[in-house]
Short mmCIF file of the C-alpha atoms (twelve columns), coordinates in Angstrom:
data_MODEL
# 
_entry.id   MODEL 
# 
loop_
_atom_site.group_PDB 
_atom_site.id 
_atom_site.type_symbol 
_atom_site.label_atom_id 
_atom_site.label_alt_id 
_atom_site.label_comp_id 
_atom_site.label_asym_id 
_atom_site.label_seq_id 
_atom_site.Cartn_x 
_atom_site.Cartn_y 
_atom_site.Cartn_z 
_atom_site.pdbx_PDB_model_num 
ATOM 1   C CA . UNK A 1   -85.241  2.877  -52.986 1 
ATOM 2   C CA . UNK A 2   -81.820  2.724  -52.038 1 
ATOM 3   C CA . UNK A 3   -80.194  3.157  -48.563 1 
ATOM 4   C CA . UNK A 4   -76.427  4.090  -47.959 1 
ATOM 5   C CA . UNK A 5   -74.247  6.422  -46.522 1 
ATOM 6   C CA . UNK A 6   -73.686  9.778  -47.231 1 
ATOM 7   C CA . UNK A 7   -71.058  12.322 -47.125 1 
ATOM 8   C CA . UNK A 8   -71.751  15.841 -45.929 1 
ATOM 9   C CA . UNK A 9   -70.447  18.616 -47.943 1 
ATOM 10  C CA . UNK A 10  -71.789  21.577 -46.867 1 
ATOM 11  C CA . UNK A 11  -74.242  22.423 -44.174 1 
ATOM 12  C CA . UNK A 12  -74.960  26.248 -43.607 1 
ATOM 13  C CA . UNK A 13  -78.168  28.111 -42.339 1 
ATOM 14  C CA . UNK A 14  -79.919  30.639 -44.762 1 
ATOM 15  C CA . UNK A 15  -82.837  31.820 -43.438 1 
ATOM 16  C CA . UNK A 16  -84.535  31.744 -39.864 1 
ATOM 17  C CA . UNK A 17  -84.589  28.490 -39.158 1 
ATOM 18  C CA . UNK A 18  -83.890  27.441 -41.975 1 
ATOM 19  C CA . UNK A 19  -80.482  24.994 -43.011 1 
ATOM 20  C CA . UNK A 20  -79.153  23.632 -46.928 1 
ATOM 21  C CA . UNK A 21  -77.180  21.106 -46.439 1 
ATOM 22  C CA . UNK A 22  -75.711  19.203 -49.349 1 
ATOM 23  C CA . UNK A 23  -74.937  15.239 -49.438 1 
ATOM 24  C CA . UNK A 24  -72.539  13.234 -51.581 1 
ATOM 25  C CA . UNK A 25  -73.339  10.208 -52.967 1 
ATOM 26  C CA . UNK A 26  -75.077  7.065  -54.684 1 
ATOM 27  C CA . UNK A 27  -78.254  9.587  -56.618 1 
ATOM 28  C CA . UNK A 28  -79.263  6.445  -58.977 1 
ATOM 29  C CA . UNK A 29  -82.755  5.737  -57.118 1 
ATOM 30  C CA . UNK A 30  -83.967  9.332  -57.468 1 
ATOM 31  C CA . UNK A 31  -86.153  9.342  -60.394 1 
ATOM 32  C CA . UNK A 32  -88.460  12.260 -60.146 1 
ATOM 33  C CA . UNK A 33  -88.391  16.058 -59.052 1 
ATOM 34  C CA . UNK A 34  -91.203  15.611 -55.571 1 
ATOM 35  C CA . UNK A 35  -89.551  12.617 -53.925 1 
ATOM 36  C CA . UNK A 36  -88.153  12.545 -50.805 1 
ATOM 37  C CA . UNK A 37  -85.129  10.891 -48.221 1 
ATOM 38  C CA . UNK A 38  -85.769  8.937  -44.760 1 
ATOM 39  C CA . UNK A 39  -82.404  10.348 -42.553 1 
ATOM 40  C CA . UNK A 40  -81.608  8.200  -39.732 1 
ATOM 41  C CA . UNK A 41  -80.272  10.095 -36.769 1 
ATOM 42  C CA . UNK A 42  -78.371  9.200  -34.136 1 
ATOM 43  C CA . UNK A 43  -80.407  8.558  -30.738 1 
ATOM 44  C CA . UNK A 44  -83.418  9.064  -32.254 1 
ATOM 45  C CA . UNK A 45  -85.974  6.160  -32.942 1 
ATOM 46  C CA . UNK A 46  -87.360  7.153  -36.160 1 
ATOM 47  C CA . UNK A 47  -85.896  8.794  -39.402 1 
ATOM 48  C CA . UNK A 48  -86.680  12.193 -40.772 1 
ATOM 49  C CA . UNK A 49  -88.039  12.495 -44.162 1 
ATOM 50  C CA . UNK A 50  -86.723  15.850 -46.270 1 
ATOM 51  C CA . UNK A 51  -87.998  16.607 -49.223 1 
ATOM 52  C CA . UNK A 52  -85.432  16.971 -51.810 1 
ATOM 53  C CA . UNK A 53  -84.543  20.278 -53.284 1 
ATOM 54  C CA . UNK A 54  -82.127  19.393 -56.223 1 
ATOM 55  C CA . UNK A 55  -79.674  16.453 -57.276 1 
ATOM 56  C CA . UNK A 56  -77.106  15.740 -60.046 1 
ATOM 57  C CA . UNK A 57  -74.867  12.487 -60.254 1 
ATOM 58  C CA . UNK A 58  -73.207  12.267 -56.962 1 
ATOM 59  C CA . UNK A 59  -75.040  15.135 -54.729 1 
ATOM 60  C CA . UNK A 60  -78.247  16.320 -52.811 1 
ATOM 61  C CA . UNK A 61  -78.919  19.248 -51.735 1 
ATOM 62  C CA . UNK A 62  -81.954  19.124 -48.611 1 
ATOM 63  C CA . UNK A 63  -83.388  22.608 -47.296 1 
ATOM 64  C CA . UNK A 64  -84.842  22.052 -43.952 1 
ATOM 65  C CA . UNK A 65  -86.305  23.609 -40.851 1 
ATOM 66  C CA . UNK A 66  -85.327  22.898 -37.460 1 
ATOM 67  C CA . UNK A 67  -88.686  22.426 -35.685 1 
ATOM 68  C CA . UNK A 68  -87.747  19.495 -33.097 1 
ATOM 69  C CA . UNK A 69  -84.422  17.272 -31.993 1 
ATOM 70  C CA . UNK A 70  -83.865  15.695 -34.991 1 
ATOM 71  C CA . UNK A 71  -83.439  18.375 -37.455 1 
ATOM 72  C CA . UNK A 72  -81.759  20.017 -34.323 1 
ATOM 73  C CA . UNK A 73  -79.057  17.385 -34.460 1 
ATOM 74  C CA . UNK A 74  -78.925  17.526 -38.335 1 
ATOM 75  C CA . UNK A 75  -78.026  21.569 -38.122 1 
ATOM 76  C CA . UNK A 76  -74.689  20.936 -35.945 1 
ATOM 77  C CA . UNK A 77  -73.447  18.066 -38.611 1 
ATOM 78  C CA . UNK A 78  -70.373  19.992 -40.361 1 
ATOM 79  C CA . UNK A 79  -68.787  18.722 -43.423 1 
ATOM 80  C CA . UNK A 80  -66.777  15.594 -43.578 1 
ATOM 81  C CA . UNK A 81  -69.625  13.559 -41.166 1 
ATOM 82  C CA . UNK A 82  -72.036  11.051 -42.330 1 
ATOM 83  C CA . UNK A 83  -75.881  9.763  -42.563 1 
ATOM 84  C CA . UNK A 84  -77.408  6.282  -43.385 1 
ATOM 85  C CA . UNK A 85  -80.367  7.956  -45.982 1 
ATOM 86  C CA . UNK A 86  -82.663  5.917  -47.206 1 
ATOM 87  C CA . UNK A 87  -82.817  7.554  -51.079 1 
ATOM 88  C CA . UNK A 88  -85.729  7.551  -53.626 1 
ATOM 89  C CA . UNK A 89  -89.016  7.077  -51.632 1 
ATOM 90  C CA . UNK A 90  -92.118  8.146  -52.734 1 
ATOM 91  C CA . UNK A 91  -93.467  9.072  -56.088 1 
ATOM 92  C CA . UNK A 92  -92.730  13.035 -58.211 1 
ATOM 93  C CA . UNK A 93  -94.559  15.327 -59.935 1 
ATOM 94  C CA . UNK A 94  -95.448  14.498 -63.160 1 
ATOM 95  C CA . UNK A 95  -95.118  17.754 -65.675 1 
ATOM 96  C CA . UNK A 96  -96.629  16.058 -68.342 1 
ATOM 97  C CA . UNK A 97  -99.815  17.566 -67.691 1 
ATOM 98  C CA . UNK A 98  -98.255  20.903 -66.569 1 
ATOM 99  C CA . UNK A 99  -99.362  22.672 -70.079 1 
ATOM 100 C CA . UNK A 100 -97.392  25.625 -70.943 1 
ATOM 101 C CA . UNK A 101 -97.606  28.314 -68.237 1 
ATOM 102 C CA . UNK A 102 -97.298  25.995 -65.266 1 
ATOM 103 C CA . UNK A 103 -97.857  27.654 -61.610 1 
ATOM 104 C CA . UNK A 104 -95.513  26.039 -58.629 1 
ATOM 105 C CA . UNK A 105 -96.777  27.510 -54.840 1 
ATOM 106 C CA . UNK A 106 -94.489  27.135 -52.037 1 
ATOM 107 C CA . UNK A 107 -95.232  27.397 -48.323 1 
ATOM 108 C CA . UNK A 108 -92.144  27.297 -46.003 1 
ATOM 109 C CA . UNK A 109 -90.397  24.421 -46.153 1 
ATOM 110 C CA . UNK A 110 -92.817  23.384 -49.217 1 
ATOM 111 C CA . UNK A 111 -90.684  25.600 -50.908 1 
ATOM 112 C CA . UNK A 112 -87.438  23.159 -51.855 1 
ATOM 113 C CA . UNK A 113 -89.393  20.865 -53.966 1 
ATOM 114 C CA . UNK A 114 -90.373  23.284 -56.073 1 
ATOM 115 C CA . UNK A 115 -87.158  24.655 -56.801 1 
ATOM 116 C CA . UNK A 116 -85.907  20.920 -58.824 1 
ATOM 117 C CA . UNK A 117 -89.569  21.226 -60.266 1 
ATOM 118 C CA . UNK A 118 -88.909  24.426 -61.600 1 
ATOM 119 C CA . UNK A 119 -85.426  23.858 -62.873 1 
ATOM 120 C CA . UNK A 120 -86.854  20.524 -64.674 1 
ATOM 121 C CA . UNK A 121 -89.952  22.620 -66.235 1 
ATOM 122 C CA . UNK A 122 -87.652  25.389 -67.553 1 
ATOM 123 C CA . UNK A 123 -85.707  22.136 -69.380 1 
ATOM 124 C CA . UNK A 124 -88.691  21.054 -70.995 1 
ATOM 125 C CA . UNK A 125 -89.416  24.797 -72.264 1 
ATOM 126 C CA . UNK A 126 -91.995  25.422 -70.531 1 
ATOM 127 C CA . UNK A 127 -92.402  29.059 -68.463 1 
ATOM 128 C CA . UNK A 128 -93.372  28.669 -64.951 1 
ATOM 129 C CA . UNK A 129 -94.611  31.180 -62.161 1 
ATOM 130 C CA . UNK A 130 -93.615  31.074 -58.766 1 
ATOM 131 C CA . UNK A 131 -95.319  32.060 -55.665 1 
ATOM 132 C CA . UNK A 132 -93.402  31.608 -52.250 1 
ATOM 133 C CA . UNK A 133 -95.423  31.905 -49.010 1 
ATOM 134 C CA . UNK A 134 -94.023  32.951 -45.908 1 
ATOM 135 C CA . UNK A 135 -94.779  34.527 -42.602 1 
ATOM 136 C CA . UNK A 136 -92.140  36.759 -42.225 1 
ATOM 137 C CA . UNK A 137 -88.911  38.368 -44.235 1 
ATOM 138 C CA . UNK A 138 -86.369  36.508 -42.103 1 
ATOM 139 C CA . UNK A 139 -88.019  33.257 -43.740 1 
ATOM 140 C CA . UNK A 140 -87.546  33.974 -46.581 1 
ATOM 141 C CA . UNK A 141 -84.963  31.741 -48.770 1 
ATOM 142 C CA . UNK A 142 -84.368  30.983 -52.670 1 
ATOM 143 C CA . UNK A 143 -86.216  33.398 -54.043 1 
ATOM 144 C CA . UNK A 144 -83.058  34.667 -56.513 1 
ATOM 145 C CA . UNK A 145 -82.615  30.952 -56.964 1 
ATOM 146 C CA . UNK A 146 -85.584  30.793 -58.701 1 
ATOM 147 C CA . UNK A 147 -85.328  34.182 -60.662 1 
ATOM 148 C CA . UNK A 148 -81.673  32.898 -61.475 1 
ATOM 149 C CA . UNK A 149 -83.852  29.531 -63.476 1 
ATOM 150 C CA . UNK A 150 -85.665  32.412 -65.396 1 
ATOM 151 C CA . UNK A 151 -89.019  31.901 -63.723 1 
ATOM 152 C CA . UNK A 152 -91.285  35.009 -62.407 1 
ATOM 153 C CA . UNK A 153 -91.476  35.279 -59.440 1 
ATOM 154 C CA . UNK A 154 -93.847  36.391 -56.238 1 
ATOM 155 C CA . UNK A 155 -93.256  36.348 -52.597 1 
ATOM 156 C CA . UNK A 156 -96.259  36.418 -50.083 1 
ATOM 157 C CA . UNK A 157 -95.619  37.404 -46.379 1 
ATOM 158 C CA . UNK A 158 -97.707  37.111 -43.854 1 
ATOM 159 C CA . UNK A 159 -97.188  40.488 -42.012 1 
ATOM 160 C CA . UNK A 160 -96.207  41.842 -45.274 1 
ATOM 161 C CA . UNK A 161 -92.487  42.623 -44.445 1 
ATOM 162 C CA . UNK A 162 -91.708  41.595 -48.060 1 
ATOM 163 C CA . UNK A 163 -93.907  41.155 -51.275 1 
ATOM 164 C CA . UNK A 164 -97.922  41.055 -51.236 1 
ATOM 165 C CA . UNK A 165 -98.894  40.662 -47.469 1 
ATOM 166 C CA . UNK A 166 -101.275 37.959 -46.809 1 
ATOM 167 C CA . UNK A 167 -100.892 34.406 -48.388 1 
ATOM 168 C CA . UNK A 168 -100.099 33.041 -51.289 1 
ATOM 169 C CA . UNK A 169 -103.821 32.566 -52.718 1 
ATOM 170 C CA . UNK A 170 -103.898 36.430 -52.561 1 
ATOM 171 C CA . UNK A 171 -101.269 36.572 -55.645 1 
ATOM 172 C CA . UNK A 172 -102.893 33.447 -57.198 1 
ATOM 173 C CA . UNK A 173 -106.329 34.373 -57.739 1 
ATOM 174 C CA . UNK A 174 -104.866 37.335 -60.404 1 
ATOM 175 C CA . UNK A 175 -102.611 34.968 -61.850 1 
ATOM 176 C CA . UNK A 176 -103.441 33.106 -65.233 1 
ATOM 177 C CA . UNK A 177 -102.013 29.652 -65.503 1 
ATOM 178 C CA . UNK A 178 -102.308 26.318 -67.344 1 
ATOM 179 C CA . UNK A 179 -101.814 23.823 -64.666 1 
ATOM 180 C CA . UNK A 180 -100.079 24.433 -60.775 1 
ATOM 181 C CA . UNK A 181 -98.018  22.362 -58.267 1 
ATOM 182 C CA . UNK A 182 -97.624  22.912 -54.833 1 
ATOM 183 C CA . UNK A 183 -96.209  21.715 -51.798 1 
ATOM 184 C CA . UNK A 184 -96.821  23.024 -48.204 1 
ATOM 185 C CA . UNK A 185 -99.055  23.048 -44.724 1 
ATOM 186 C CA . UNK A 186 -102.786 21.527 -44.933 1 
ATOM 187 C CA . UNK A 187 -104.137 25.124 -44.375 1 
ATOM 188 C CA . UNK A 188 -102.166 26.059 -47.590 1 
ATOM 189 C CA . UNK A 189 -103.678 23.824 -49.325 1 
ATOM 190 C CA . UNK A 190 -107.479 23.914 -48.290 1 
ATOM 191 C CA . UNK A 191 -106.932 27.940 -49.771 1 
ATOM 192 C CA . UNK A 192 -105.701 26.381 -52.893 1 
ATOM 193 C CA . UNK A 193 -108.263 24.493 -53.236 1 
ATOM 194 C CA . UNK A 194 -110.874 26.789 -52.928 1 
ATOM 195 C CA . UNK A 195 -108.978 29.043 -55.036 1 
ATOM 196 C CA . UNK A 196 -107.897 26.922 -58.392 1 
ATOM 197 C CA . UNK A 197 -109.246 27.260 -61.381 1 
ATOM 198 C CA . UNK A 198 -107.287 24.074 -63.211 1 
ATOM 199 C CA . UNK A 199 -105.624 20.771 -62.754 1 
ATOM 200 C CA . UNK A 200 -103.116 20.549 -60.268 1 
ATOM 201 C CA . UNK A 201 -101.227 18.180 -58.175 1 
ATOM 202 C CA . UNK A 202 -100.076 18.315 -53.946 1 
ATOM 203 C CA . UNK A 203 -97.141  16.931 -52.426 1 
ATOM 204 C CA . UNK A 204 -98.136  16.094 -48.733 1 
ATOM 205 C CA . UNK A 205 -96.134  16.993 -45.980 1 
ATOM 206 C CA . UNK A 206 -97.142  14.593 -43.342 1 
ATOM 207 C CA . UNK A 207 -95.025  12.350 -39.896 1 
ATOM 208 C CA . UNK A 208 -94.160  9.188  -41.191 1 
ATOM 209 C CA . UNK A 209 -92.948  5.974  -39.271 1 
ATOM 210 C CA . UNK A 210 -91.261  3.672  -41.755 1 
ATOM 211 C CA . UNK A 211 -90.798  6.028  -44.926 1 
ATOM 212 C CA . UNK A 212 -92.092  3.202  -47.438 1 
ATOM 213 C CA . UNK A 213 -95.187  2.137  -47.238 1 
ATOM 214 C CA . UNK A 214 -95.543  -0.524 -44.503 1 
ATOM 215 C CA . UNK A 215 -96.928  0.869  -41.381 1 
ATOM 216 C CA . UNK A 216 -99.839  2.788  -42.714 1 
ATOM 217 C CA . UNK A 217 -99.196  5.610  -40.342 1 
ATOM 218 C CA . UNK A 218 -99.441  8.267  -42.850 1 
ATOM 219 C CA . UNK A 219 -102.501 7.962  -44.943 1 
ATOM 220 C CA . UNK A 220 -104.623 10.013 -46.838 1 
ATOM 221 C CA . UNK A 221 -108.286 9.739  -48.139 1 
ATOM 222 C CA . UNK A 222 -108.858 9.767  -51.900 1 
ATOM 223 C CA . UNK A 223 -111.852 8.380  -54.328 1 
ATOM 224 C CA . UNK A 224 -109.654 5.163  -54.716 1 
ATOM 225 C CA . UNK A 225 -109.346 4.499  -50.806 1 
ATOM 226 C CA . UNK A 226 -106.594 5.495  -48.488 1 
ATOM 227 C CA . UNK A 227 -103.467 6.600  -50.325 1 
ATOM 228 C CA . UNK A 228 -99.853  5.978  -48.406 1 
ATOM 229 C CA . UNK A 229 -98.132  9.761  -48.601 1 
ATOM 230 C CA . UNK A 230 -94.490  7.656  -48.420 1 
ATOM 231 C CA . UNK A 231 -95.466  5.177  -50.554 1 
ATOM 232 C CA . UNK A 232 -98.666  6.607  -53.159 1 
ATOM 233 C CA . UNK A 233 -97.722  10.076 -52.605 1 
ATOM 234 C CA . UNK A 234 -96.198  12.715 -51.149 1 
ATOM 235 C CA . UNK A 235 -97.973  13.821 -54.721 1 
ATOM 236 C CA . UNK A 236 -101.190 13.391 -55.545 1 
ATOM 237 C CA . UNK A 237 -103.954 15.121 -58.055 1 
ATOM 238 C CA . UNK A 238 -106.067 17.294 -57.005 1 
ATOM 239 C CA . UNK A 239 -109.602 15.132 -58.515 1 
ATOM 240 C CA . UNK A 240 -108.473 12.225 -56.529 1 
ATOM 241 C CA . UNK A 241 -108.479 13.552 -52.632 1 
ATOM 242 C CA . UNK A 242 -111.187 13.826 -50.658 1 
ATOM 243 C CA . UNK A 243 -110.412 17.258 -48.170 1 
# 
């Protein structure tokens, strides 16, 4: 983990909602495609965690949603201002076991997470599927980003403005696969699960005090106890939690 302060380079909305903003930087603690940043913001008690979407040696780039004052804040910072971001928390994915024909599932703002997964799977050769879940077509973001990595590509709506209406497990259960990531909401998830037919591995989406692992406030049951999402997670297999 690393904390120090960033430079904002760009910060533009691209979807309903929905804001990229890109930070300049000290990258060095972020070891993994999954982990996640802790951004302190001014007047506010607690920091927010963003998942992050992609990084090279002196940027990331952060998707997020504005769903309360603190990401409300964060969508009127223009180029040239700062953060203190605490950099590196949590664990990644691990594409080891991702076999060849890996499946990544986004839901909303799931979705950014598996865009540096993606790009890192398509380095290692490998030929992933995409499925991105979202409730309307005004939501929708990324999805020629991903195309432009060389992945296929599906896009689930809700009210089925764009792609297959319904939710994501409706494209999944036709899909063959060897192994599948996915980050989103808990009633993503629960389909998922009843849905799978491999391995597979969650990244958690859940409020967090501290970020690293010391308050406890965002735990999650598994076989070997309670697991810390900021600290154990935000990933975890899918044979270790108990729903």
């Amino acid at each position: 983990m690393y904390q120090g302060i960033y430079t904002i380079t760009e910060n533009k909305k691209i979807a309903k909602d929905v804001y990229k903003m890109i930070v300049e930087g000290d990258t060095s603690a972020l070891t993994a495609t999954g982990q996640f940043v802790n951004i302190k913001v001014d007047g506010l008690y607690l920091r927010r965690p963003i998942s992050v979407c992609d990084y090279d040696e002196s940027t990331i780039t952060l998707i997020y949603k504005v769903v309360g004052a603190g990401t409300e804040i964060m969508s009127t910072k223009i180029p040239g201002e700062t953060f203190d971001i605490l950099v590196g928390l949590g664990n990644g994915y691990n594409t080891d076991k991702s076999g060849e024909n890996p499946l990544l599932i986004g839901g909303g703002v799931g979705v950014p997470p598996m865009y540096g997964l993606c790009k890192k799977l398509v380095k290692e050769g490998k030929k992933p599927t995409v499925i991105l879940g979202f409730n309307t077509a005004d939501e929708i973001f990324y999805k020629e980003e991903f195309e432009a990595l060389g992945a296929t590509v599906y896009v689930t709506t809700v009210d089925g403005s764009v792609g297959t209406k319904g939710f994501v497990t409706d494209v999944m259960k036709d899909l063959e696969y060897s192994y599948f990531f996915t980050c989103g909401p808990m009633p993503m998830f629960k389909a998922i699960e009843n849905t799978a037919v491999t391995s597979g591995q969650y990244s958690f989406e859940e409020r967090m005090g501290c970020g690293f692992g010391a308050c406890m406030g965002c735990s999650c049951k598994t076989k070997y106890g309670n697991k810390r999402i900021c600290k154990d997670g935000p990933v975890l297999e899918r044979e270790e939690i108990i729903w």
